[in-house]
C-alpha positions, 0 to 999 in steps of 0.5 A: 242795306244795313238792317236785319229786315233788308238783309232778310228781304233780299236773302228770301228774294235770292232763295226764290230765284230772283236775281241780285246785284253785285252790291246786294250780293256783298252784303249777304256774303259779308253780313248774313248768318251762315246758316240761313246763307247756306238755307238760302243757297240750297233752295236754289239748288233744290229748286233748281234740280227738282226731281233730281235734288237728292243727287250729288255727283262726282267725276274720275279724271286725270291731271296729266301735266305735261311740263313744268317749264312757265314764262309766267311765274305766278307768284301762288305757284309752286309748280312752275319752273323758269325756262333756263332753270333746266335741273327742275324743269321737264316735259312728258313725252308723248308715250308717257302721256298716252300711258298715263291715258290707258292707265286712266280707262283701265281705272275707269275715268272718263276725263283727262286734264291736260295741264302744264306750264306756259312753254317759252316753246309750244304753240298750236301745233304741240297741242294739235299734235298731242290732241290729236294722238290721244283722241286717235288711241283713246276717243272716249276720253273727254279732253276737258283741259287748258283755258284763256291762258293757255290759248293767250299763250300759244296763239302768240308763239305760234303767230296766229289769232285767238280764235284760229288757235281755239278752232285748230285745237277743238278740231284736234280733239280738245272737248272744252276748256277747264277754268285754268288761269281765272285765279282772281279776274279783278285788276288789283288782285289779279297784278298782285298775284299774276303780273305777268298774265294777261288782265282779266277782262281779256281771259273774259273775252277769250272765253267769251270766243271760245264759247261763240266757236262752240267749246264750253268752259267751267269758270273757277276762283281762287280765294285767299291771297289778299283779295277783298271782299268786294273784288271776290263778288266783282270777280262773280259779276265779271263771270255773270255778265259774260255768262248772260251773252254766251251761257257757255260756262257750264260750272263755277269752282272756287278754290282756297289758296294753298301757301306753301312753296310759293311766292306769296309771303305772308298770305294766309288761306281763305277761311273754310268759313269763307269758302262755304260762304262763297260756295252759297252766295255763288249759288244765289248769285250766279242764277245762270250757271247751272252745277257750282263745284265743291272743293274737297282737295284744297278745303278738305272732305269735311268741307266739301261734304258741308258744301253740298248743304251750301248750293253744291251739287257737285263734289269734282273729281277724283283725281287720279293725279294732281301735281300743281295745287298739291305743290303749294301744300294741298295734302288730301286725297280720296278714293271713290268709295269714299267719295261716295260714303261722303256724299250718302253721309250728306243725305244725297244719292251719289253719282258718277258723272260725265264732263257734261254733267250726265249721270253715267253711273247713280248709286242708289244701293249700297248692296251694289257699290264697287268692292274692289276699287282702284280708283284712288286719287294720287296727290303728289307733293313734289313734281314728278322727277323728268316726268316719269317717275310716277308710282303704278296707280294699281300699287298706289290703290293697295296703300 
């Protein structure tokens, strides 16, 4: 499918709703003009959310990372440290989590993630434990956290199967499953950046458990450390096919790769061109995947506002703390009111939003917008020294 006509032929189909194959899919991302990629893509999401299609939403969470000790040593990060390297390694106890928990419901957010290194130490039992003590003192929070990885990882310190580890946790209080870990679910891709993980057909399948035990997930992509663009639309095929079985991926969220302080010699960024391209043929390809994710940490506001003209309908979170993408370089940071001032600005109503995607809070009049908001994401550039050594979010909000 070479021709200007068959490109147009298929790009009018996907607009319309229907499916389109992983090599139909390939040609539209590579070959299509940018613009009517993106036309195509929010006719879907109008389409999609009829009724509701002038809304974008957002979420407030928290990324509490809860050690920096890793045995995977992924070649992107920034974050990790070796077990044996212990004057950069930490871990937070679990008063300082809970603190960071209480400081997140007093700033209104209503999701944590809690996210660290692959301890050479902690299996089910630690997250049992650490679960279970936020959801005794803090229920309303969403425990939206970990991934395939994480569970790979600790079913096998702990000695026990894939699918008593997801149980023990989601029983402990664990909601559903970030998209940790799905970096680039190709082979080639995947062994290049993260030799030591497990393949990606298994962080599938894990997921695809996870799903069958009745914990969710959101699926992510991380763009621009050397894949092609045929393994970035296969690494889309691979998340659709298991989505066709399980419909338990809630989201898709792709992300650009940050190089700084890592591993990867001379990898470069995906472009912000590419990235919205990705962001549109994801919302054409992926017909079963309800909310596709704009990321405005890793691409900036500008494009995370773009992206909600590209198939977004959704522009994350404000994070009230990030430490593992900002380590590799990503300096953005946002508060809620601009967020919101981004989304007007885009022609959309915004809306605060829960783990599941219900509206909590639509701003549909300006005249009734916070005034004195403390609801600022803090984005670190360094890991925190021993895990405490955080400034108070109320002090951050004044800057």
């Amino acid at each position: 499918m070479t021709e200007k006509a068959d490109l147009q032929t298929v790009l009018d189909r996907a607009a319309a709703g229907g499916r389109i194959t992983p090599e139909e899919a390939l040609v539209l991302y590579r070959d299509a003009p940018l613009h009517a990629l993106g036309a195509a893509a929010d006719a879907v999401r109008r389409r999609r959310y009829a009724g509701t299609e002038h809304i974008a939403t957002y979420i407030i969470e928290r990324n509490i990372n809860y050690t920096n000790v890793c045995v995977t040593a992924c070649k992107f990060c920034a974050f990790y440290s070796a077990p044996k390297d212990t004057a950069k390694g930490w871990t937070r106890d679990l008063d300082d989590i809970l603190r960071r928990c209480a400081e997140t419901v007093e700033l209104g957010g209503t999701q944590i993630m809690f996210q660290g290194g692959h301890h050479p130490d902690y299996g089910v039992e630690y997250y049992e434990k650490h679960f279970a003590a936020i959801k005794k003192e803090f229920p309303q929070l969403v425990i939206h956290s970990l991934g395939a990885s994480e569970v790979e990882h600790m079913a096998r310190i702990s000695g026990v199967s894939v699918d008593e580890a997801i149980t023990r946790i989601h029983e402990a209080g664990l909601d559903s499953f970030a998209g940790a870990g799905a970096e680039l679910l190709p082979a080639r891709p995947r062994k290049a950046i993260a030799p030591l993980k497990e393949s990606g057909e298994r962080w599938l399948e894990i997921m695809e458990i996870a799903h069958g035990l009745g914990v969710e997930s959101t699926s992510t992509m991380l763009m621009g450390t050397g894949e092609t663009n045929a393994e970035r639309i296969e690494h889309l095929r691979m998340i659709r096919d298991v989505q066709d079985r399980t419909g338990g991926f809630r989201a898709f969220i792709p992300y650009t790769y940050q190089p700084e302080n890592n591993h990867l010699k001379g990898r470069t960024q995906a472009t912000l061109f590419e990235y919205l391209r990705m962001i549109a043929i994801a919302r054409l390809f992926m017909d079963n995947i309800a909310h596709i994710q704009g990321s405005w940490l890793t691409t900036g506001k500008e494009v995370g506002q773009l992206s909600l003209h590209y198939g977004a309908d959704d522009l994350g979170s404000i994070m009230l703390e990030e430490n593992v993408v900002s380590s590799a370089g990503a300096k953005h940071r946002s508060n809620r009111m601009e967020i919101i001032d981004l989304i007007r600005k885009a022609g959309r109503v915004p809306a605060q939003r829960a783990t599941t995607y219900e509206h909590l809070v639509v701003h549909d009049d300006p005249a009734n917008d916070p005034v004195d908001d403390r609801v600022v994401s803090h984005i670190s550039s360094t890991a925190i020294e021993g895990g405490t050594a955080h400034p108070e979010l109320k002090l951050l909000a004044s800057n």
